[in-house]
N, C-alpha and C positions, 0 to 999 in steps of 0.2 A: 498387580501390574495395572495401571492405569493409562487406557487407548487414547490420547486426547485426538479431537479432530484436527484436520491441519487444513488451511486453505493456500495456494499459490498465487501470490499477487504478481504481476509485471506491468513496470512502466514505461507505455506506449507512447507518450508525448510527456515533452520537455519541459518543467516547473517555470521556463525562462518567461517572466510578463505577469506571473499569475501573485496572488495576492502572499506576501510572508507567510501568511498562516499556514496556506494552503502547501507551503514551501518544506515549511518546516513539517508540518504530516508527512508529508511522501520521505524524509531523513528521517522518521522519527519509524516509518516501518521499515526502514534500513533498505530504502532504496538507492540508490546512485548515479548511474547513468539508465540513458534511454536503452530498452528492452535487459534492463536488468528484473530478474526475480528472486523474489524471497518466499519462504515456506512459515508459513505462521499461523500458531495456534490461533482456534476458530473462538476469540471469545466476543463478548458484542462492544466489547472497546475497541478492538479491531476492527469488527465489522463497520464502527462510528465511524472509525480512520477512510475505511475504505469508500464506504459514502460521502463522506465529504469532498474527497478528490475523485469520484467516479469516473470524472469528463480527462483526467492522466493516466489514470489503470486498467487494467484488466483481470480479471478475476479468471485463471487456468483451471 
């Protein structure tokens, strides 16, 4: 059995203005609307994801 880590993301302000790329990360870690969260294995392509969009998420 393998424990993997999980991190909690949620998205605090809205993709609306900000650059496609940027757009498309926040959909791509299966985000949706504002203060929605998702549960996501901790690996450092996520962690990339989450860094890039820092200034939309929050990390729970």
């Amino acid at each position: 059995m393998t424990t993997e880590k999980k991190v909690t993301v949620q998205l605090v302000r809205s993709p609306i203005g900000c650059a496609e790329s940027h757009r498309a990360t926040v959909r791509g870690l299966g985000l949706r609307k504002v203060r929605s969260t998702r549960e996501l294995v901790d690996t450092p392509e996520v962690r990339g994801m989450i860094n890039k969009i820092s200034y939309l998420v929050k990390v729970l």
